[in-house]
N, C-alpha and C positions, 0 to 999 in steps of 0.2 A: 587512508580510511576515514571516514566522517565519524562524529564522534553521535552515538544515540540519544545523547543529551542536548547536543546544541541548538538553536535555529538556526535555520539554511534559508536559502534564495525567495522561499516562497513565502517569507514570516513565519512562519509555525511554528512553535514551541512546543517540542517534542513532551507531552509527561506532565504537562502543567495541570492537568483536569487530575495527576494524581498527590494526594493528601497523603501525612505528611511528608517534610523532607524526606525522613528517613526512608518510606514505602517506596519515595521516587528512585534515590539512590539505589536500590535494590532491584530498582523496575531496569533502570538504567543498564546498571550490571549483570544482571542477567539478557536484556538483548545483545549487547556485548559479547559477553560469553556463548551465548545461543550461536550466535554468527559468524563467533573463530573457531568453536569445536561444535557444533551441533549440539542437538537437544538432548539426546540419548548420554553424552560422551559428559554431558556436562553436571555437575553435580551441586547442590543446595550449600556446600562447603565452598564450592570454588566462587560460585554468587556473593558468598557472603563476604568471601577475601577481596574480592575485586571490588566489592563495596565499601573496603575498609572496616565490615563490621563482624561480629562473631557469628558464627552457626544459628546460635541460641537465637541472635538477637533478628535472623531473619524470620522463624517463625510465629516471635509477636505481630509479623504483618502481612503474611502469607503461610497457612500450612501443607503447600507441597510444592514440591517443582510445577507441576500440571498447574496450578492457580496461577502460578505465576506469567506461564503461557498462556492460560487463558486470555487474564488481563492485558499481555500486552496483545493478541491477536485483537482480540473484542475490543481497544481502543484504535490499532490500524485498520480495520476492517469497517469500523463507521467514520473512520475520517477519510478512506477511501472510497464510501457510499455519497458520502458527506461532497468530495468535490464531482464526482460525478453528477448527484441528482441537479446539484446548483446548476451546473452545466445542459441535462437536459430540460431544465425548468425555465431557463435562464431565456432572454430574450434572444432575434435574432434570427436569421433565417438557418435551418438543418445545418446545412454546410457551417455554417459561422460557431454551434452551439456546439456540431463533433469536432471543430478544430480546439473550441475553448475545453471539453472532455480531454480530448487526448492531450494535450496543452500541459493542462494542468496537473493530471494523472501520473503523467511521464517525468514533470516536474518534481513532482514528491516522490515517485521510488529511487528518481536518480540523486537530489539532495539528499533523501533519508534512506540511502539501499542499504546503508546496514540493520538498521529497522525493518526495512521491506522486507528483506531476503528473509528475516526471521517468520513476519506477517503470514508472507507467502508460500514458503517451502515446507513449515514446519507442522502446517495442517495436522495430517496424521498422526502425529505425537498425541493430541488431543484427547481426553476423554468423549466417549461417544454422546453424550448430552452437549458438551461443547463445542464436539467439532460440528453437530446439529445447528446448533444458534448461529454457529462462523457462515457454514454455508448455506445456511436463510437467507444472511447478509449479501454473501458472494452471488444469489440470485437476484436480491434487488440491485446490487450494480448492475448485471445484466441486464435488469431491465432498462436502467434507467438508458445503458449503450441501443440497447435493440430498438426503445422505442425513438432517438435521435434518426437511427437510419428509418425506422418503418416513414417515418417524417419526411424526412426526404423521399424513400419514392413513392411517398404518394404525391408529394411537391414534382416530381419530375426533375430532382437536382443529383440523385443518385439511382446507378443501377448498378441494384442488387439482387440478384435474383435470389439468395438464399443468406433471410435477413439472421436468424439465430448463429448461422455456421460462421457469418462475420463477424456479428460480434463477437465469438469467441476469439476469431483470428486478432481483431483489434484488441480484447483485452490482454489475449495471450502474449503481442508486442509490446505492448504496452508494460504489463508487470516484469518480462525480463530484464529491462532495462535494469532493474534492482541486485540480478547476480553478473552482470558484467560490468556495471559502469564503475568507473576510478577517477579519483579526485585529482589524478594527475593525468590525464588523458588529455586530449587535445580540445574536446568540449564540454562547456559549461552545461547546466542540468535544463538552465534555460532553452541552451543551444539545440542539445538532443530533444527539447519539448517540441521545438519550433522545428525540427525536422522529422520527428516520428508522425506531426499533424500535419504537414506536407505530403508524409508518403501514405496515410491514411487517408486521406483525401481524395489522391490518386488511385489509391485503391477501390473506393467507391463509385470512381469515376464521377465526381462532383461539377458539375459543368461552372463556367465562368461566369 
């Protein structure tokens, strides 16, 4: 299991945009916990243990469980906006910018799936004002996926006849990588990036 603190293959430094140590520790330990028991099962007491610190001392930097998922959703959800929009913004012809998307994408939930899997699965748990902001978020990655393909065909490099219902299928590929992939499998996160953008290619029918 990867650790929610470390960096992985892609440079990232999980948590660094959060102040101070102690808030991080916290942040840390809680995706941890969020990840082996789920969100519901998980308690403000067990966060604080696996952080090595008191009950007490987690509410000086978050006052509830819910905040605390906000924060880590709302920092995975613009760094997943974040390598997407680069991607469709980015130079390069359609085909080149959806291999560099899904590439990169697949790259981060598979180095960080224990992070992801929290990002992504634990939506609902949300307060309703929060789980609003998350999925604004979760619409502008769509767009940024939809408009790479509306790109290609009007280039003539993909046929798609039904541009929204793929991207969904592309990102829905995409983010599961994060509840199956293991550290001890036979490929690297690299590996699975450089074949999810293979078969997502193929999927679009990308001409050569």
């Amino acid at each position: 299991m990867d650790s929610a603190g470390a960096a992985e293959t892609d440079g990232y430094q999980p948590w660094s945009e959060v102040t101070p140590d102690a808030a991080r520790r916290l942040l840390v330990a809680a995706v941890e916990t969020f990840a082996a028991r789920g969100y519901h099962a998980t308690t403000t007491r067990d966060i604080a243990a696996r952080a090595g610190m008191s009950p007490a001392a987690l509410y000086i930097h978050y006052k509830t469980k819910e905040e605390l998922l906000h924060r880590i959703s709302r920092i995975g959800h613009d760094k997943a906006l974040e390598i997407l929009e680069t991607a469709a913004d980015g130079p390069g012809t359609p085909a080149e910018r959806l291999d560099e998307a899904v590439r990169s994408f697949v790259l981060w939930h598979a180095a960080h799936h224990t992070t992801a899997r929290v990002v992504q699965y634990e939506l609902d748990a949300l307060a309703p004002e929060h789980r609003s902001e998350i999925v604004a978020l979760r619409r502008q990655s769509d767009a940024a996926v939809r408009r790479i393909l509306a790109d290609g065909v009007r280039s003539g490099e993909f046929d798609v006849p039904d541009v929204p219902g793929t991207t969904l299928a592309v990102l829905s590929l995409c983010i599961d990588v994060a509840r199956w992939f293991n550290v001890g499998g036979q490929r690297t996160p690299d590996e699975v990036g450089a074949l999810y953008a293979d078969l997502v290619l193929r999927m679009v029918a990308a001409k050569p």
